[in-house]
N, CA, C and O of each residue as an XYZ file, in Angstrom:
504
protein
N    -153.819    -56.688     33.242
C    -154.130    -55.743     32.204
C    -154.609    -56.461     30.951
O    -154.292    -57.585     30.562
N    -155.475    -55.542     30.376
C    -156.229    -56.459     28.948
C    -155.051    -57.132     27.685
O    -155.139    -58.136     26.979
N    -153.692    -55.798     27.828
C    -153.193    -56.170     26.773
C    -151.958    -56.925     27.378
O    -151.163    -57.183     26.475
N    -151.679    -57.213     28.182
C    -151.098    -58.643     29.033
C    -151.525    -59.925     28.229
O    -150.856    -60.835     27.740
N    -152.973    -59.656     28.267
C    -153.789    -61.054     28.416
C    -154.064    -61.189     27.072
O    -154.607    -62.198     26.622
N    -153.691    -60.138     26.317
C    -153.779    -60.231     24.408
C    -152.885    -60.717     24.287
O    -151.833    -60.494     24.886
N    -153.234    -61.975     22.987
C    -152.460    -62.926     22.399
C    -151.596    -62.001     21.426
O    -152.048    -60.939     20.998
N    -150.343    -62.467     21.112
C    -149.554    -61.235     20.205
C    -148.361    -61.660     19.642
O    -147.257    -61.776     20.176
N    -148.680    -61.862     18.598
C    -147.650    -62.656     17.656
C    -146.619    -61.867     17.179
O    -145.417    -62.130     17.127
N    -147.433    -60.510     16.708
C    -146.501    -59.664     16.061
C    -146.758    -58.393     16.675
O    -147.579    -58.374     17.592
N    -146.041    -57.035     16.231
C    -146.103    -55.810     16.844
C    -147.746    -55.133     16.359
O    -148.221    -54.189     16.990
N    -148.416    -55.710     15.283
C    -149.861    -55.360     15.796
C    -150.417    -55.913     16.808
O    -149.821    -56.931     17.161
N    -151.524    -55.595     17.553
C    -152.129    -55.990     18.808
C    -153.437    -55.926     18.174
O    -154.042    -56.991     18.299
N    -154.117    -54.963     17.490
C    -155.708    -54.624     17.315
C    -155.705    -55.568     16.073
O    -154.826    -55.278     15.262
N    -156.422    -56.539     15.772
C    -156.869    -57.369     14.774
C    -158.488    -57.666     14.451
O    -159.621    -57.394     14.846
N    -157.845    -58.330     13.566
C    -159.582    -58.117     12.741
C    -159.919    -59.763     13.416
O    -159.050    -60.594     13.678
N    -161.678    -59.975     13.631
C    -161.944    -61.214     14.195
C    -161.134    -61.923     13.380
O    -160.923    -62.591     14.393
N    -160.403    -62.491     12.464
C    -159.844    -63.263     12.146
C    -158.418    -63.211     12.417
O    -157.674    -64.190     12.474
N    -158.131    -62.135     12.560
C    -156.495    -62.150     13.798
C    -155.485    -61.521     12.792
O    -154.280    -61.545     13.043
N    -156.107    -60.807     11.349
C    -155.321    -59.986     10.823
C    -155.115    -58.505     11.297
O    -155.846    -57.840     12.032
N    -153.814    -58.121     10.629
C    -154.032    -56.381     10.886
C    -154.779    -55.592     10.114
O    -154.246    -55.310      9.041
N    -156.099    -55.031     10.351
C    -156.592    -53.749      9.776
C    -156.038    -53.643      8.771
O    -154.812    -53.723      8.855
N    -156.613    -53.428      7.434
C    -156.460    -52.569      6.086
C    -156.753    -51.019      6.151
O    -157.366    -50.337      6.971
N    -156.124    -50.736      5.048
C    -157.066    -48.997      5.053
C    -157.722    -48.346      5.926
O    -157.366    -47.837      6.989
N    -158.851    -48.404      5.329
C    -159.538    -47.779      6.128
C    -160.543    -48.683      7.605
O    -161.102    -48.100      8.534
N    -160.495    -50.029      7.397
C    -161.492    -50.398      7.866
C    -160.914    -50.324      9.559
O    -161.819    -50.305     10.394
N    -159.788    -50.291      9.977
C    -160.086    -49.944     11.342
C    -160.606    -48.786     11.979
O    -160.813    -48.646     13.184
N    -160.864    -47.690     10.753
C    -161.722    -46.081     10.867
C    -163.149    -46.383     11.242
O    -163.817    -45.864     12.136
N    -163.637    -47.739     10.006
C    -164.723    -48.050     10.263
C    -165.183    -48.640     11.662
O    -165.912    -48.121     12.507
N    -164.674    -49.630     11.664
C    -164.494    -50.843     12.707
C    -164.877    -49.456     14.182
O    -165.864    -49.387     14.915
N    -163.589    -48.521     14.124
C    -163.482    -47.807     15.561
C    -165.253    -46.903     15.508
O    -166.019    -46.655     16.439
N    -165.349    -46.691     14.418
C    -167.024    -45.766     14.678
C    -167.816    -46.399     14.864
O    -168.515    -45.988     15.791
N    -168.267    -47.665     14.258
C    -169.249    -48.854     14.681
C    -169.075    -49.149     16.468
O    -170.015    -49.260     17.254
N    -167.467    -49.238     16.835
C    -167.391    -49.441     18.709
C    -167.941    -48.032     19.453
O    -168.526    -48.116     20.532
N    -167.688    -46.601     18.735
C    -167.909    -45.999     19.235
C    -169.197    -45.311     19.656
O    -169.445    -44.571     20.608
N    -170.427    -46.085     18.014
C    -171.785    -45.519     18.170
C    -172.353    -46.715     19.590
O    -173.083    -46.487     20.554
N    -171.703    -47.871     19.196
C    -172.400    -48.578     20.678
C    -172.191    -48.462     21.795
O    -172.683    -49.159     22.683
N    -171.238    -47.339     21.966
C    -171.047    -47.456     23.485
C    -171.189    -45.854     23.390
O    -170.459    -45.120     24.055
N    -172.350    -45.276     22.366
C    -172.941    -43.900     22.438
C    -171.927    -42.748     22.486
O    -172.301    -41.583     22.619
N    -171.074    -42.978     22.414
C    -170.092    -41.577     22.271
C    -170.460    -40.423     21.077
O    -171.266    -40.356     20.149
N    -169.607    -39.728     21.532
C    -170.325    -38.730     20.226
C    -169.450    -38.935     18.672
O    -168.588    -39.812     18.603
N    -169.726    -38.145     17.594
C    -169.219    -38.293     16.750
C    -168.181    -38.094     16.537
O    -167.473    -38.742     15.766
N    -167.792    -36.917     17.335
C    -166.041    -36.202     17.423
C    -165.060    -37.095     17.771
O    -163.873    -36.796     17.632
N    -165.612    -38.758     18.455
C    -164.686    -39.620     18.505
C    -164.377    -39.910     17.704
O    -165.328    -39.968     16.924
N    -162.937    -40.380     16.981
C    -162.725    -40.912     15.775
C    -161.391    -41.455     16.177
O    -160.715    -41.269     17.188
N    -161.197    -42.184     15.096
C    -159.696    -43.312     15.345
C    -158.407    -41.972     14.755
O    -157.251    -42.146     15.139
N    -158.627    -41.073     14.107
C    -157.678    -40.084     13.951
C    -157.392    -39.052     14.935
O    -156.439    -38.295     15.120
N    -158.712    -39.288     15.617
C    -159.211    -38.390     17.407
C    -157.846    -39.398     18.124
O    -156.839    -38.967     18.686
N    -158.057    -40.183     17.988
C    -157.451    -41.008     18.914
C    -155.501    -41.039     18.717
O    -154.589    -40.618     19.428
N    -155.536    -41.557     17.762
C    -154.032    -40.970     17.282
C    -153.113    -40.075     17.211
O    -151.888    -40.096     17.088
N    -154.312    -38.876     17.359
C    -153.577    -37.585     17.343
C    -153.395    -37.617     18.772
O    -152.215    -37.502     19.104
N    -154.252    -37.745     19.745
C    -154.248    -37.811     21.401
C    -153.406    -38.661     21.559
O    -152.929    -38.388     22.660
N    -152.806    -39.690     21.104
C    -151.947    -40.469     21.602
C    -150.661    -40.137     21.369
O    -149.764    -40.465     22.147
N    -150.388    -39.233     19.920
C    -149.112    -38.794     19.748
C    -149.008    -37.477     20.888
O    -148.051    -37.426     21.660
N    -149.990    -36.528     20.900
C    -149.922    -35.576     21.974
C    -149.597    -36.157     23.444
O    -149.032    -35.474     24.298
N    -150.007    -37.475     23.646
C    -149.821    -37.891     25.144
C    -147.780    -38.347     25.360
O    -146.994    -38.079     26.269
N    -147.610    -39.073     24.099
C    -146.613    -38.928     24.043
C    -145.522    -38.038     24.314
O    -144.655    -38.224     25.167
N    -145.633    -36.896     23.405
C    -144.654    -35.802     23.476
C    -144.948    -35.262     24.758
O    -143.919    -35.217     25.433
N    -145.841    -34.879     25.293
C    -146.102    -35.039     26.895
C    -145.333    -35.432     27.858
O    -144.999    -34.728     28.811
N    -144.947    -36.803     27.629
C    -144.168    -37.938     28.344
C    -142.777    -37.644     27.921
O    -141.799    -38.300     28.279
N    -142.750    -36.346     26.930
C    -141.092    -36.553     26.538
C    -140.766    -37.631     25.239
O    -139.704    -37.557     24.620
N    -141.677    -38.502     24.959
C    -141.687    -39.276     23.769
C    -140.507    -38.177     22.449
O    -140.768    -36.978     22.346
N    -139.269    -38.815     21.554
C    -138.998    -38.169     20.488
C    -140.120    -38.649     19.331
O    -140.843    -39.630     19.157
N    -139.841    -37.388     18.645
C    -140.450    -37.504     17.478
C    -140.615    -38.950     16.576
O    -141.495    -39.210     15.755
N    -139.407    -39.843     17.035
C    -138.881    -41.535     15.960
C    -139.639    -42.121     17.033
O    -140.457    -42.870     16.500
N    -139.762    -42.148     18.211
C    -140.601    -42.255     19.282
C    -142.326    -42.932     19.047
O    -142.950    -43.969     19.270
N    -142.492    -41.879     18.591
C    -143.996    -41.270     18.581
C    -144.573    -42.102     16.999
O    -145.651    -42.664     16.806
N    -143.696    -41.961     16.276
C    -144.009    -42.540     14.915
C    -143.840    -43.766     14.934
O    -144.716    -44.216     14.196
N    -143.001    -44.914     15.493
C    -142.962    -46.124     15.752
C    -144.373    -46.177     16.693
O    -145.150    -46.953     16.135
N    -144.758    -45.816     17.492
C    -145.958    -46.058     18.513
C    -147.191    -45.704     17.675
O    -148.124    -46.499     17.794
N    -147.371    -44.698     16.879
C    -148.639    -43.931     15.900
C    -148.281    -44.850     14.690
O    -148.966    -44.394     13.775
N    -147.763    -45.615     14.340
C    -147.426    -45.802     12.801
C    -147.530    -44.822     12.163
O    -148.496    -44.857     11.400
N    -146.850    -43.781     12.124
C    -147.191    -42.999     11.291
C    -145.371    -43.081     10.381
O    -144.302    -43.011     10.988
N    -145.547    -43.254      8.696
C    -144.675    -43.494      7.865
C    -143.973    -41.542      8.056
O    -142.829    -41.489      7.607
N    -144.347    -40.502      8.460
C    -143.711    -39.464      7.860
C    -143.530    -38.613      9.197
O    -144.305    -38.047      9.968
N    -142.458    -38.746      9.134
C    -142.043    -37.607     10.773
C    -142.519    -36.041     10.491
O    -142.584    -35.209     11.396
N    -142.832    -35.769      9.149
C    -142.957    -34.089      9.117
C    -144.546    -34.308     10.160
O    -144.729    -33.745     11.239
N    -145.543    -35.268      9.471
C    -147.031    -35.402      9.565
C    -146.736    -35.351     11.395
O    -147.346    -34.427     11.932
N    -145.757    -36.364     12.502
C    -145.725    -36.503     13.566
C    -145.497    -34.995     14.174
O    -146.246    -34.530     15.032
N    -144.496    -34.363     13.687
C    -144.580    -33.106     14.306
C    -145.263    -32.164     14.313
O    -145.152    -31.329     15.211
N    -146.459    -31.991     12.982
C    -147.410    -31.517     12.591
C    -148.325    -31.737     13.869
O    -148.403    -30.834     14.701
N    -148.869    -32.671     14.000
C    -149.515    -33.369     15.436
C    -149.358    -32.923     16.542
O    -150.241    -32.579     17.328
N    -147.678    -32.880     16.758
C    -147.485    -32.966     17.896
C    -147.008    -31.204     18.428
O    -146.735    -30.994     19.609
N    -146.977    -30.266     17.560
C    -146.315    -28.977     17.575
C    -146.485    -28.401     18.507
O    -145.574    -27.936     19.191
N    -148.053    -28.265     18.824
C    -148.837    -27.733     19.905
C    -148.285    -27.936     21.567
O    -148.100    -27.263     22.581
N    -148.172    -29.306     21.087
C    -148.352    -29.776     22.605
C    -146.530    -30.096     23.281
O    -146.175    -30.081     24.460
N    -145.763    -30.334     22.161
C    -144.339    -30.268     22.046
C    -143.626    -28.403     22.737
O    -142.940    -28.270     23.750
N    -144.065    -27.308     21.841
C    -143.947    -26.063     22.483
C    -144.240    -26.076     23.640
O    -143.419    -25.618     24.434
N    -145.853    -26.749     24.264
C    -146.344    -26.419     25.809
C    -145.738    -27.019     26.333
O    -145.658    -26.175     27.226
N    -144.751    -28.291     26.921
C    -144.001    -29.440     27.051
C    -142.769    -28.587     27.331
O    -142.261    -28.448     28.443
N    -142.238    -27.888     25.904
C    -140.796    -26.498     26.015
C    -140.734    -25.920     26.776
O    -139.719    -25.837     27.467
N    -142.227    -25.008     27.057
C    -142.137    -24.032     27.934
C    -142.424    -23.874     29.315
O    -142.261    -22.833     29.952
N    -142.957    -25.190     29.848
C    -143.110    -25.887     30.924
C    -141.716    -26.269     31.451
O    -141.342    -25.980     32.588
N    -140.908    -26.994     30.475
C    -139.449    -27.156     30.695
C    -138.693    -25.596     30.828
O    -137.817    -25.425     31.676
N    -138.965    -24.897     30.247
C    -137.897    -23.590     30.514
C    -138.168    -22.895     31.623
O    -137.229    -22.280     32.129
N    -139.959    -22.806     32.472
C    -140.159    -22.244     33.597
C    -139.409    -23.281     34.437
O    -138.736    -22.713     35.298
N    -139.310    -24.536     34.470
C    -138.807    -25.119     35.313
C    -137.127    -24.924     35.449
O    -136.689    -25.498     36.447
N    -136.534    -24.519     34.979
C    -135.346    -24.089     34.302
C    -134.876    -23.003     34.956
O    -133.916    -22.945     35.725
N    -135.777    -21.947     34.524
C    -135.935    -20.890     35.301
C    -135.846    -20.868     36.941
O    -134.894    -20.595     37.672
N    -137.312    -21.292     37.272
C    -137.250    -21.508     38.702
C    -136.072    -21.827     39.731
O    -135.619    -21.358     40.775
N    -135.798    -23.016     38.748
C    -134.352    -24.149     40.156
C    -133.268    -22.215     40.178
O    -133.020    -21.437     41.099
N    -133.002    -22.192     38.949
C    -131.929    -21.088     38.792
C    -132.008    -19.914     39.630
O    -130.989    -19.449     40.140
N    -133.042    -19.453     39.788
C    -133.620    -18.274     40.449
C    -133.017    -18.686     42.221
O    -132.346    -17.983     42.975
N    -133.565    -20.045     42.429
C    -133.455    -20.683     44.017
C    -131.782    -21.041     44.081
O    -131.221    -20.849     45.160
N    -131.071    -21.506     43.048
C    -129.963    -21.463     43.461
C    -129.458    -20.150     43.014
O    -128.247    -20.360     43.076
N    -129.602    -18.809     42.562
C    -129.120    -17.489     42.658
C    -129.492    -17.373     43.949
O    -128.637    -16.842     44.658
N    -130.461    -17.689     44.468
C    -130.958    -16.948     45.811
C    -129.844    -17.511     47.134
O    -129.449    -16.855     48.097
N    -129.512    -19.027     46.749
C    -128.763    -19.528     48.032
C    -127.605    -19.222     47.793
O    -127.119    -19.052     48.911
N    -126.662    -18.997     46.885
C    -125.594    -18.679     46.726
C    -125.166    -17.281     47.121
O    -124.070    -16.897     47.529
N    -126.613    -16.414     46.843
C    -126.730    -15.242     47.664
C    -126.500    -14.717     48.765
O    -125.840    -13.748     49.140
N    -127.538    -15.973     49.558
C    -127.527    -16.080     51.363
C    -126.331    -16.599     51.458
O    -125.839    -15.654     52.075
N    -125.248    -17.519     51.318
C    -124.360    -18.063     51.263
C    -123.281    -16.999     51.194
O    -122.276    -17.174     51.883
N    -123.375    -15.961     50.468
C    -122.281    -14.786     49.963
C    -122.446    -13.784     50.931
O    -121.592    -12.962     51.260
N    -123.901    -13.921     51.492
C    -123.705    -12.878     52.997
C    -123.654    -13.164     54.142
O    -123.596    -12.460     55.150
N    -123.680    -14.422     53.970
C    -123.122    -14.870     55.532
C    -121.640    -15.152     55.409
O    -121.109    -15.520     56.457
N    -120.770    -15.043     54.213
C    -119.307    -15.142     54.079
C    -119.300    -13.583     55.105
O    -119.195    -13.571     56.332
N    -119.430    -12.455     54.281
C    -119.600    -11.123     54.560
C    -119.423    -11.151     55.968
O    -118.314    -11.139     56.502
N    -120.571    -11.189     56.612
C    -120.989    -11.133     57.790
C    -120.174    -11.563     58.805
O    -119.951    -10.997     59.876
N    -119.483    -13.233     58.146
C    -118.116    -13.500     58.860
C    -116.768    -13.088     59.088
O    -116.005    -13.401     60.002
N    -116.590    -12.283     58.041
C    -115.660    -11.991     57.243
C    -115.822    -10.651     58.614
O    -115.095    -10.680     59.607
N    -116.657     -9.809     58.443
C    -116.495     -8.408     58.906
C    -117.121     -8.712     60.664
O    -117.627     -7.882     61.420
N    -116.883    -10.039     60.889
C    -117.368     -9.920     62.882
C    -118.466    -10.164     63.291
O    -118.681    -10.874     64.274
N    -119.570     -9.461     62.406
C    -121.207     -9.730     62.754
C    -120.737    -10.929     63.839
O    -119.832    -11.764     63.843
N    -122.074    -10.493     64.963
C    -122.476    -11.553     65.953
C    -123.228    -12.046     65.629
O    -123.312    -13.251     65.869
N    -124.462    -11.191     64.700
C    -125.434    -11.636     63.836
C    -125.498    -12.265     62.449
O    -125.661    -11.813     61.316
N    -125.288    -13.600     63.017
C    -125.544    -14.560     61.359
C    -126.774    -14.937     61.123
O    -127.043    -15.556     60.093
């Protein structure tokens, strides 16, 4: 993997040709200059990218302290801001699943409660 094979002194990885970390703005710059050469469109952007990465996160279940250590991002309100969307769809994906198992074990405990019955009262038919 590329970032295996990246040299890495400290918890930045993306450096400037001289092996510092990005200022301000210039890794905004830096990322649109990579992105017009390899023709992408404009909607790419390094804030495009951040926000997709905190969304991929919460995805994965990433917490919120999570997501902000990985995004640098200094303000957990701004991370959940980001991530709200995709955190709810993540919820409610978790609660159908929730749902479901529950439904399948109402159902076997069901079959289970009429074949007590069934024993209970002689049935030949189980």
């Amino acid at each position: 993997m590329v970032l295996d094979a990246t040299p890495c002194a400290a918890l930045t990885f993306l450096t400037t040709r001289t092996g510092r970390p990005y200022s301000g703005s210039d890794f905004s710059d830096e990322f649109r200059k990579w992105c017009d050469a390899a023709a992408l469109p404009k909607s790419c952007t390094a804030h495009g990218l951040r926000k997709t990465a905190a969304c991929r996160l919460v995805n994965d279940g990433a917490t919120t302290h999570q997501i902000a250590a990985m995004t640098g991002h200094a303000s957990l309100s701004e991370v959940q801001r980001y991530t709200k969307a995709a955190d709810q769809a993540r919820l409610a994906r978790e609660a159908v699943a929730l749902r479901q198992r529950r439904a399948e074990q109402t159902k076997s405990e069901s079959e289970v409660a009429n074949l007590s019955r069934r024993f209970a009262n002689g049935s030949k038919k189980l």
